[in-house]
matplotlib code that plots the C-alpha trace (Angstrom):
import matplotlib.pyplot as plt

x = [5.4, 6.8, 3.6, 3.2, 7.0, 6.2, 3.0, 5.2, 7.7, 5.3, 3.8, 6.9, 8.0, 4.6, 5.0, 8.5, 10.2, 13.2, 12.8, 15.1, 17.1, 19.3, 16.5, 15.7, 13.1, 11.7, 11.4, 8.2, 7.0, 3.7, 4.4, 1.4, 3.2, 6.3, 5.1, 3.0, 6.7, 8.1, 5.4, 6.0, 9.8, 8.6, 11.9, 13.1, 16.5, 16.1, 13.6, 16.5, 18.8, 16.1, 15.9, 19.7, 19.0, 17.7, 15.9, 12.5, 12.3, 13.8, 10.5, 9.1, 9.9, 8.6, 5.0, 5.1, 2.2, 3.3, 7.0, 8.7, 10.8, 13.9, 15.6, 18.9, 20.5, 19.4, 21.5, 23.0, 22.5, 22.6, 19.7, 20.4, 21.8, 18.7, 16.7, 18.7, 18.5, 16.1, 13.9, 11.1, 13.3, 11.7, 14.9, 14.2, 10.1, 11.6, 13.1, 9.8, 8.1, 8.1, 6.4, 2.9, 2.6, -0.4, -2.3, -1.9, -5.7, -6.7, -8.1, -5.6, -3.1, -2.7, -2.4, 0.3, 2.2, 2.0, 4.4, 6.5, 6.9, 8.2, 11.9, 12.4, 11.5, 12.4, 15.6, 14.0, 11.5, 14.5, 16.1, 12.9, 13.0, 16.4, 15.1, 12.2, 13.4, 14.8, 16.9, 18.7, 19.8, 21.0, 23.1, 24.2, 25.1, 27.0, 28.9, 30.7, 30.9, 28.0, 28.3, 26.4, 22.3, 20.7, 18.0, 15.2, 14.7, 17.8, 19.1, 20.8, 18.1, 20.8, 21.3, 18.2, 15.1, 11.8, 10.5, 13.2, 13.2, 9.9, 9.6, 9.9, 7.0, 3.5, 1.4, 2.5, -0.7, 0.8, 3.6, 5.1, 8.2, 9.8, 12.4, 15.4, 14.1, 11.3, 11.4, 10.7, 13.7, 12.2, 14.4, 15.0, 12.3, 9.7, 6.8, 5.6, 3.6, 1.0, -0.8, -2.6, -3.8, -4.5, -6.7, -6.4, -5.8, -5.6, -8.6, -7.9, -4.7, -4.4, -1.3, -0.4, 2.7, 3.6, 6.3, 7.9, 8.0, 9.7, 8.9, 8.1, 11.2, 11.8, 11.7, 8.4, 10.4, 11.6, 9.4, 9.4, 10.7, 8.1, 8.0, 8.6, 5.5, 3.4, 3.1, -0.2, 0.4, 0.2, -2.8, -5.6, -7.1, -6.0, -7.4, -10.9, -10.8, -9.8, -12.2, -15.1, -13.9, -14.3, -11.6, -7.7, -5.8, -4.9, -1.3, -1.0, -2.0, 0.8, 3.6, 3.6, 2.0, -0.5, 1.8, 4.0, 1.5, -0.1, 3.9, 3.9, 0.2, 1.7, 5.1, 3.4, 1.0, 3.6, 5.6, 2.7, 1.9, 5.5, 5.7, 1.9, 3.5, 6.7, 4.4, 2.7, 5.0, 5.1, 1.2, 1.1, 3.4, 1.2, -2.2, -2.9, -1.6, -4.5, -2.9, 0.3, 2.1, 4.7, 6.3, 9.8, 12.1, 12.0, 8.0, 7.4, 5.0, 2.4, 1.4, -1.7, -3.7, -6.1, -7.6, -10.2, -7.9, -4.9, -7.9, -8.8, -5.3, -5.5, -8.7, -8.3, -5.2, -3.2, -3.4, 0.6, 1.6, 3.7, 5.8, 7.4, 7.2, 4.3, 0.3, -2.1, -3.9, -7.5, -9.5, -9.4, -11.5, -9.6, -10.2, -7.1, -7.6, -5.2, -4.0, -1.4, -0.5, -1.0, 0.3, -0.1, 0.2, 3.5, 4.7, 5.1, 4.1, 3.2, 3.5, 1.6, 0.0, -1.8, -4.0, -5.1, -7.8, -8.0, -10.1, -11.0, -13.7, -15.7, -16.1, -16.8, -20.0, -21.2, -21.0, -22.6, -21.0, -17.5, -14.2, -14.9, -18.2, -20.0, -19.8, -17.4, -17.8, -17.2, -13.8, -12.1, -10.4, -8.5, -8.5, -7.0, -4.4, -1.3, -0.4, -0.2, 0.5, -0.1, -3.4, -4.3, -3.3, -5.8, -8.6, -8.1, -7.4, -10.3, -12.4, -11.3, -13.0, -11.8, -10.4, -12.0, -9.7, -10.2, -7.3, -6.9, -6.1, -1.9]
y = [-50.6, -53.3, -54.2, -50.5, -50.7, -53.6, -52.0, -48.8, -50.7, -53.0, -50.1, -48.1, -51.9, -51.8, -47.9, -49.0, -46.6, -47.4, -47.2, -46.4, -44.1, -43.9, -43.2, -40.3, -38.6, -36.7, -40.2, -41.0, -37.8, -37.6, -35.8, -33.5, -32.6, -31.5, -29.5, -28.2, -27.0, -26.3, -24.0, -21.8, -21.9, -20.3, -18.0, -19.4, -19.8, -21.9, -24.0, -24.8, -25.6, -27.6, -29.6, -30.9, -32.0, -35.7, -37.6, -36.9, -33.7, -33.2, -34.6, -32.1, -28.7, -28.4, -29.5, -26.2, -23.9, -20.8, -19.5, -16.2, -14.6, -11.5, -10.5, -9.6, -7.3, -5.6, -6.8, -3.9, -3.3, -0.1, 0.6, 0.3, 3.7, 4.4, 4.9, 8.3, 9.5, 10.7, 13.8, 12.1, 10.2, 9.9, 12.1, 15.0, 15.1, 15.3, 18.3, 19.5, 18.7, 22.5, 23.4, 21.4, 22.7, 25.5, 22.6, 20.3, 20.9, 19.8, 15.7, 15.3, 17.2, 14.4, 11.7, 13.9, 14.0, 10.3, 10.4, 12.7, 10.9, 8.0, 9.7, 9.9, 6.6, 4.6, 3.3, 2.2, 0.2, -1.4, -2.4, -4.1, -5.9, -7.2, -8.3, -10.1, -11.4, -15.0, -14.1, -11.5, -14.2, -15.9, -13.3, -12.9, -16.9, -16.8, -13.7, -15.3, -19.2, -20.6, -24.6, -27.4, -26.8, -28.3, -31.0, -28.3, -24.8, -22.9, -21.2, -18.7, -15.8, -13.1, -15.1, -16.2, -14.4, -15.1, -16.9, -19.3, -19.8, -20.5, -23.0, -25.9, -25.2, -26.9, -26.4, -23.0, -20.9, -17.8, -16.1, -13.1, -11.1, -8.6, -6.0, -4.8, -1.0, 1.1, 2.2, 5.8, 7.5, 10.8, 13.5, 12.7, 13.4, 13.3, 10.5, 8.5, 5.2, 3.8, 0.4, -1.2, -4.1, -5.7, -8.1, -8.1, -4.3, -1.7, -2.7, 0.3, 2.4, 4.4, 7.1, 8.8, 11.4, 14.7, 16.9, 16.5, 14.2, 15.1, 14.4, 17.0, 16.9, 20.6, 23.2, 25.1, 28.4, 26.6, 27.1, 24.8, 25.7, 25.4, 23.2, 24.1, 23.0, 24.1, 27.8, 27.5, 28.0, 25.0, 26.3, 25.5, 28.3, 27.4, 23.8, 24.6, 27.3, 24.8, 22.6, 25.1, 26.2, 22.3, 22.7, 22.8, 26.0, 28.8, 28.5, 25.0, 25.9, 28.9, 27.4, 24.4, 21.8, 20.4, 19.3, 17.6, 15.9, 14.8, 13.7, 11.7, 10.0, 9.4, 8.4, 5.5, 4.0, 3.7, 1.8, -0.6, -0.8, -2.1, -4.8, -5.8, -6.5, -8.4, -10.7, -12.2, -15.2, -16.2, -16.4, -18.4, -20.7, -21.4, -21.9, -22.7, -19.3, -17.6, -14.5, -12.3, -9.6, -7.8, -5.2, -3.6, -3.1, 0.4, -0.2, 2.1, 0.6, -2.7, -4.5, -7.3, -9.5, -12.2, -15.9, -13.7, -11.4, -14.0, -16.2, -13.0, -11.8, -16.1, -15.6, -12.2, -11.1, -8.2, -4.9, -3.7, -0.2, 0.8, 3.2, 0.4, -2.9, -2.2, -3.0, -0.2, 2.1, 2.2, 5.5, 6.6, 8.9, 10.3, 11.7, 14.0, 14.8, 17.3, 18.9, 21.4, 19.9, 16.5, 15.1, 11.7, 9.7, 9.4, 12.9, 12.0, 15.3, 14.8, 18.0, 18.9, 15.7, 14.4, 11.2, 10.2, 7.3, 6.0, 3.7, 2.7, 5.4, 2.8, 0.8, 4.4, 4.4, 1.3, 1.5, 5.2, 5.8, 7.1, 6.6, 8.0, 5.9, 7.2, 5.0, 2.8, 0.0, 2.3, 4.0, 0.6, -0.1, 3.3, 3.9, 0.4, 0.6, 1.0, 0.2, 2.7, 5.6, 6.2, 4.6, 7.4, 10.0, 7.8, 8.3, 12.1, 13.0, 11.4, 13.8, 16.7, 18.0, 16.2, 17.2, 15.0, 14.2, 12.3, 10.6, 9.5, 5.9, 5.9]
z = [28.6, 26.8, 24.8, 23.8, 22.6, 20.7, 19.4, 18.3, 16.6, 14.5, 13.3, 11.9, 10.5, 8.5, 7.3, 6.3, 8.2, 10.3, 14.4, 17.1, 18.7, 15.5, 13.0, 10.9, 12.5, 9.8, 7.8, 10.5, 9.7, 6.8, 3.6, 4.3, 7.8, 5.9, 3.8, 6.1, 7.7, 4.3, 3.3, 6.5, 5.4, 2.4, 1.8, -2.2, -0.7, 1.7, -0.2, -2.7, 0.1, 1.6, -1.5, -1.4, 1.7, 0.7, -2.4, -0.1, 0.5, -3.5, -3.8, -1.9, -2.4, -5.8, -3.8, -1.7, -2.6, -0.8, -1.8, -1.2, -3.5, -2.7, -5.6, -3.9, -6.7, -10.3, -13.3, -14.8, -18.5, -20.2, -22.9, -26.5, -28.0, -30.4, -27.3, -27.2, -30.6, -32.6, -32.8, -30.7, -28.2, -24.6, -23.6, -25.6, -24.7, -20.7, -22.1, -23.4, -19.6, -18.1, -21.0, -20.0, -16.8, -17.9, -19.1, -16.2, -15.4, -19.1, -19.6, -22.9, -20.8, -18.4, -20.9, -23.2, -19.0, -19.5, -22.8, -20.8, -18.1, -20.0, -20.8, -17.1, -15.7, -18.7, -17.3, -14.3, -16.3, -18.3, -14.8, -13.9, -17.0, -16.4, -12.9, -14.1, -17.5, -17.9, -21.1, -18.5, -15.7, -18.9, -19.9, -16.1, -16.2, -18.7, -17.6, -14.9, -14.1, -12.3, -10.2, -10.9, -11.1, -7.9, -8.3, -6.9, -7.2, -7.1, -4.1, -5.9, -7.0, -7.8, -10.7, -12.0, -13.0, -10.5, -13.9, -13.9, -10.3, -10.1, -12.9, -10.5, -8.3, -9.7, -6.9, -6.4, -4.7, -3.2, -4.4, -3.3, -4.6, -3.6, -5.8, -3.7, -4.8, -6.2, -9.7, -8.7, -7.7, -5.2, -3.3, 0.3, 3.0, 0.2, 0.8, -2.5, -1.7, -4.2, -4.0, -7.2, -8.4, -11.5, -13.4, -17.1, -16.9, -13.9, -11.2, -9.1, -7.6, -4.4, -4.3, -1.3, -1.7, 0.4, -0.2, 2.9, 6.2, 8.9, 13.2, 15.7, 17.7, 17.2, 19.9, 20.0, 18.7, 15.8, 12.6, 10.0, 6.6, 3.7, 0.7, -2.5, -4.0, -1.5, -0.2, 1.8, 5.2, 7.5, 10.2, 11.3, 9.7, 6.2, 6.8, 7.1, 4.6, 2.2, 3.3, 3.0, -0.5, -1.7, -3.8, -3.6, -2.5, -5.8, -4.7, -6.0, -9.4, -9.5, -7.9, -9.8, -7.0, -8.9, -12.0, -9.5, -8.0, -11.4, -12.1, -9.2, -9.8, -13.8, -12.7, -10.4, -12.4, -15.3, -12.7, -11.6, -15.1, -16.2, -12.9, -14.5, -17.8, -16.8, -14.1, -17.5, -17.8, -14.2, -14.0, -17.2, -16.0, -12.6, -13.3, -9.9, -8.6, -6.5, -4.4, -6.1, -4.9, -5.8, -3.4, -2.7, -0.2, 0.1, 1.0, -2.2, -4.4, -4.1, -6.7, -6.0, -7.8, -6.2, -7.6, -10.0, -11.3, -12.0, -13.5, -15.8, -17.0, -18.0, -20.1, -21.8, -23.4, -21.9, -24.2, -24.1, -24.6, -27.9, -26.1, -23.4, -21.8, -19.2, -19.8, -21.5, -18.7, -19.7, -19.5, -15.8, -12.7, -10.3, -7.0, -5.5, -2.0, -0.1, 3.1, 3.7, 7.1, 8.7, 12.0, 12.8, 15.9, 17.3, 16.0, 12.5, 10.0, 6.6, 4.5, 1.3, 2.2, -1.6, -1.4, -5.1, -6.0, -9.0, -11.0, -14.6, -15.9, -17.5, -14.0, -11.9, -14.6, -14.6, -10.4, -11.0, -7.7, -9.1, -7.4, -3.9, -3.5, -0.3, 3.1, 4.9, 2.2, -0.9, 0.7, 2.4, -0.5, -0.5, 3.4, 4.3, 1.4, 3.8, 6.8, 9.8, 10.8, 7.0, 7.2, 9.1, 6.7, 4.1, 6.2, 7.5, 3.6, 2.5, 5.1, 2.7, -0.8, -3.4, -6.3, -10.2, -12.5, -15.9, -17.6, -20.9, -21.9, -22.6]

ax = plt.figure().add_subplot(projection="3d")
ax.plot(x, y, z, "-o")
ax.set_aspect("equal")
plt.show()
């Protein structure tokens, strides 16, 4: 025992590192072995704490290749008055919106629902701005007074943009952020969920919405009420007919189901469109980025982009819309698939359930396969886009007739 005591201790005397019950034990630890245990830390926050800790691990933290990002709180800032003035103000064309709903089955329809669309979401997209912007935390900085700046990442994200917070990291590989809320604000008991992700421009987008989700705790005599978009009656019946017809029930064109649905497919691709546009800086800033996301805490919306598509948004410049902050949407196919009734396991029923796939028209082309290409490979991308039991809405709404859509660029 004594010679493998002796042996111990000459090695730590030739490593330089002190020996003994009253030693740092994280000093015989290897770098790689560290960050190894940083990188599972991952959580900003405690990465800047971590980084106080000593001169090492200072070091350190700006090594970490795999860092997690919660925006706690948006920083309020109210949109400059000309955005409300003026005869062709985003305000006064959400005036004009009833008046499109004949055309909602039109191609130049869907793209003049886009312009519409903007009035009502614009503030949203400012908020994000504020979130995401570095010239914001400024402004929140100076706003109130702020302590010393830590040697490492800050631990502090309320008060810094993810741009700023981020600047410290240069081997930074996988990033994910998340926004403390969606951009789209929807009535209560209503279900909106999209997932998209991005190269350069939109790669694809899967939407799945229904106008109301509730559980089937009622008493058998009890009869649900019906949505308001949605006046086909929820049997069995009235599922295969719609199935047999290949094509979505009359009702939804009269009673104004279709142009909601169209609102919620324009609403969330403007939204994935604006996070696109505002993630430019951080991805220019970490050329060795190879995986991004971008979700939110109410589990809303999804925003992805893997080592190709970073690499591509590097290469080819971003085409920006006119109208706002948020990247141009090319020319798009869409497939809209619906159900007036679907219960999932565990009780859960979806109502007026609306699964929409989307990709660039130019890619369904090329592919000659369109959006809905046939098998198990073609659909994965739009069946596995959430995680259960809505997963299982995907796959039972993709069973039904779809619905072809063609969408401007805007």
């Amino acid at each position: 025992m004594e010679e493998g005591r002796q042996e111990q201790e000459e090695a730590e005397e030739v490593e330089g590192r002190p020996c003994g019950e009253g030693g740092d034990h994280f000093d015989r630890l290897h770098d790689a072995v560290l960050l190894d245990v940083l990188n599972r830390i991952g959580d900003v926050k405690a990465l800047g704490r971590c980084a106080l800790v000593s001169r090492r691990f200072h070091a350190l933290v700006p090594l970490v290749d795999s860092v997690f990002v919660r925006v706690d709180c948006v920083i309020p800032d109210d949109p400059p008055p000309s955005a409300s003035a003026g005869p062709g103000s985003p305000q006064q064309h959400h005036h004009q919106a009833p008046a499109a709903a004949p055309v909602a089955r039109g191609r130049g329809a869907l793209a003049h629902f886009a312009r519409v669309l903007l009035g009502g979401i614009a503030r949203p997209i400012h908020a994000l701005g504020q979130i995401l912007s570095p010239a914001a935390a400024a402004v929140s900085r100076r706003a109130e007074p702020q302590p010393a700046s830590p040697p490492a990442p800050a631990a502090d994200v309320s008060h810094h943009s993810p741009s700023e917070v981020l600047r410290s990291f240069k081997e930074l590989r996988r990033l994910h952020i998340e926004l403390p809320t969606g951009e789209l604000g929807i009535d209560d008991g209503v279900l909106l969920k999209w997932k998209a992700d991005f190269g350069s421009t939109l790669g694809s987008c899967v939407i799945l919405g229904a106008s109301s989700v509730s559980s089937k705790t009622t008493s058998p005599s009890a009869q649900p009420e019906p949505a308001a978009d949605d006046s086909t009656a929820a049997s069995p019946d009235s599922n295969r007919e719609t199935e047999d017809l290949g094509s979505l029930p009359e009702s939804l064109y009269t009673n104004g189901g279709l142009k909601l649905r169209v609102v919620w497919t324009i609403s969330s691709l403007i939204a994935a469109s604006a996070r696109h546009y505002l993630l430019q800086p951080i991805i220019s800033n970490h050329a060795t980025l190879e995986s991004l996301n971008l979700t939110d805490a109410d589990g809303q919306g999804v925003l992805t982009m893997d080592k190709r598509q970073l690499q591509e948004l590097r290469v080819r410049p971003v085409s920006a819309s006119a109208s706002s902050h948020r990247t141009l949407m090319p020319a798009l196919s869409m497939r809209l698939h619906y159900a007036p009734l679907i219960e999932l396991p565990g009780g859960t029923q979806l109502k007026g359930a609306t699964l929409v796939a989307i990709r660039p028209s130019e890619d369904a082309l090329r592919e000659g396969q369109g959006v809905g290409a046939a098998g198990s490979v073609g659909t994965c991308w739009i069946s596995e886009a959430f995680e259960e039991p809505y997963r299982t809405a995907a796959k039972v709404l993709l069973k039904r007739s779809p619905y072809c859509l063609e969408m401007n660029s805007f």
